[in-house]
C-alpha positions in Angstrom: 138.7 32.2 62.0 136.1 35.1 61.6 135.4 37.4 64.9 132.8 40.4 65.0 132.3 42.2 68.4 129.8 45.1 68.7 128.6 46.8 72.2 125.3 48.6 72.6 123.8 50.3 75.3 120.5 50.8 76.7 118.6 52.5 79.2 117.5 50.0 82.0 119.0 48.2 84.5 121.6 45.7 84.1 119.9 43.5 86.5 116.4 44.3 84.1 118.6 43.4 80.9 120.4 40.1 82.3 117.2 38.3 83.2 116.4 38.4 79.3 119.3 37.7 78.5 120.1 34.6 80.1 117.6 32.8 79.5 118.1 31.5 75.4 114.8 30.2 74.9 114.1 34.4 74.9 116.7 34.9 71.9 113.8 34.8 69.1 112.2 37.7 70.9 115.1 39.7 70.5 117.5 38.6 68.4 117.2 38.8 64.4 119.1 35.3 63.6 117.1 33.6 65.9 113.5 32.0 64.7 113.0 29.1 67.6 115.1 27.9 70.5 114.8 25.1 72.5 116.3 23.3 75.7 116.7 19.8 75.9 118.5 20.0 79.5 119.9 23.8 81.7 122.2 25.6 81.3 122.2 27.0 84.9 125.0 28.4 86.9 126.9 25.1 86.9 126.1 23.5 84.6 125.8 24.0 80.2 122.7 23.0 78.5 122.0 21.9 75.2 119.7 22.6 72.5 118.4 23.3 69.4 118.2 26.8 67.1 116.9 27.4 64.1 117.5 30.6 62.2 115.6 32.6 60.5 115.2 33.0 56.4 116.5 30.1 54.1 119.0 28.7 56.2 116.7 27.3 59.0 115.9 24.5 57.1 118.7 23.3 56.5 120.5 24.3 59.9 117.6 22.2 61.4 118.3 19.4 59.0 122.0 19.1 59.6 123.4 20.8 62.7 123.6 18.8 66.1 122.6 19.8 69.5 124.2 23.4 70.9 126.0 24.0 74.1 124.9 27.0 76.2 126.8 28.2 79.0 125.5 30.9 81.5 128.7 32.7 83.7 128.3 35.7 85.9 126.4 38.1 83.2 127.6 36.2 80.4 125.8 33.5 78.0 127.8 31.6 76.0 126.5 29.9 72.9 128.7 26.8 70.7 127.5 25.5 67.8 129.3 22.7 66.1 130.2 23.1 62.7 131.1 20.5 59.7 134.8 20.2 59.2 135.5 20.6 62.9 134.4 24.3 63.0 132.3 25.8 65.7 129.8 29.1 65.8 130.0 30.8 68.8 127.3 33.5 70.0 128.6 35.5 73.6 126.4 38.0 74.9 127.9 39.9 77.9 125.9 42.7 80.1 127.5 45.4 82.2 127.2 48.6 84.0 127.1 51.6 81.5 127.5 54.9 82.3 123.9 55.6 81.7 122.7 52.6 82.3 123.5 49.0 80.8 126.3 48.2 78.1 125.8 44.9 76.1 128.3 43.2 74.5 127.8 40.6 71.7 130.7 38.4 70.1 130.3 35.9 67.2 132.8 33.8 66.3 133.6 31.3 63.7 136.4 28.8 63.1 137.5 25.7 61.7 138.4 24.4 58.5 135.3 25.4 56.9 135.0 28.9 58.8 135.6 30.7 55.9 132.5 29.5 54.1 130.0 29.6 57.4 131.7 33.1 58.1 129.9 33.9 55.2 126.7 31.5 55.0 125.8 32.2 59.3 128.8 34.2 60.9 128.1 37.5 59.3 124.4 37.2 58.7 123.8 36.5 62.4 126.3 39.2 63.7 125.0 41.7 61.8 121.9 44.7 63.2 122.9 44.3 67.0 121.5 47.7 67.5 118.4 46.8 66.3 118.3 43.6 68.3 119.2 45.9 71.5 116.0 48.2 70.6 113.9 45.1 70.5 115.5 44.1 73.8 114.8 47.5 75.1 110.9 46.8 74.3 110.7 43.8 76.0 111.5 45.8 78.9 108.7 48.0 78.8 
């Protein structure tokens, strides 16, 4: 298994920041990895949806041609995204937000397991975990 967590924090509201962040189909305006996202069904409070992603750079074509539908979950300030993997693996994307003390602290956790988790670590895991801060100041203009 392969596990990065980074935090971040930002200026606005936490309210401001969660209603970007919970909704997935927003991810490609914020988030480097992310080129497209669609919703074939939710997610909503109780209930996970599912979709589609495609990332950016050389491996969107081939995630598009060969990974199945995602799962997204939405909790109390918390999105959670699965990806299914070959050899019985999963990618997982969380993005938490919470009170900071000047404002909003954001959370993001990628995680990737199974038996070929060493190689997506590598391929997706570390490539889409990678420039949160960046992603945070693109978040942060959104806001504006």
């Amino acid at each position: 298994m392969w596990l990065s967590t980074e935090t971040e924090s930002m200026s606005a509201s936490p309210k401001q920041v969660w209603e970007i962040v919970r909704d997935v189909t927003e991810l490609p305006h914020w988030h480097h990895f992310f080129a497209a996202v669609t919703l074939t069904d939710g997610p909503d409070a109780t209930h996970p949806g599912h979709g589609h992603y495609v990332p950016r750079g050389w491996l969107g074509p081939v995630h598009s041609r060969t990974a199945g539908p995602f799962t997204a979950s939405v909790g109390e300030r918390s999105v959670v995204i699965r990806q299914p993997q070959p050899g019985r693996g999963e990618q997982i994307f969380s993005w938490w937000v919470a009170p900071g003390d000047e404002g909003t602290r954001i959370i993001q956790r990628v995680r990737v397991s199974g038996r070929l988790g060493p190689l997506f670590s590598r391929l997706s895991g570390r490539l889409s975990a990678a420039g949160f801060a960046e992603d945070v100041r693109r978040l942060a203009a959104l806001l504006r």
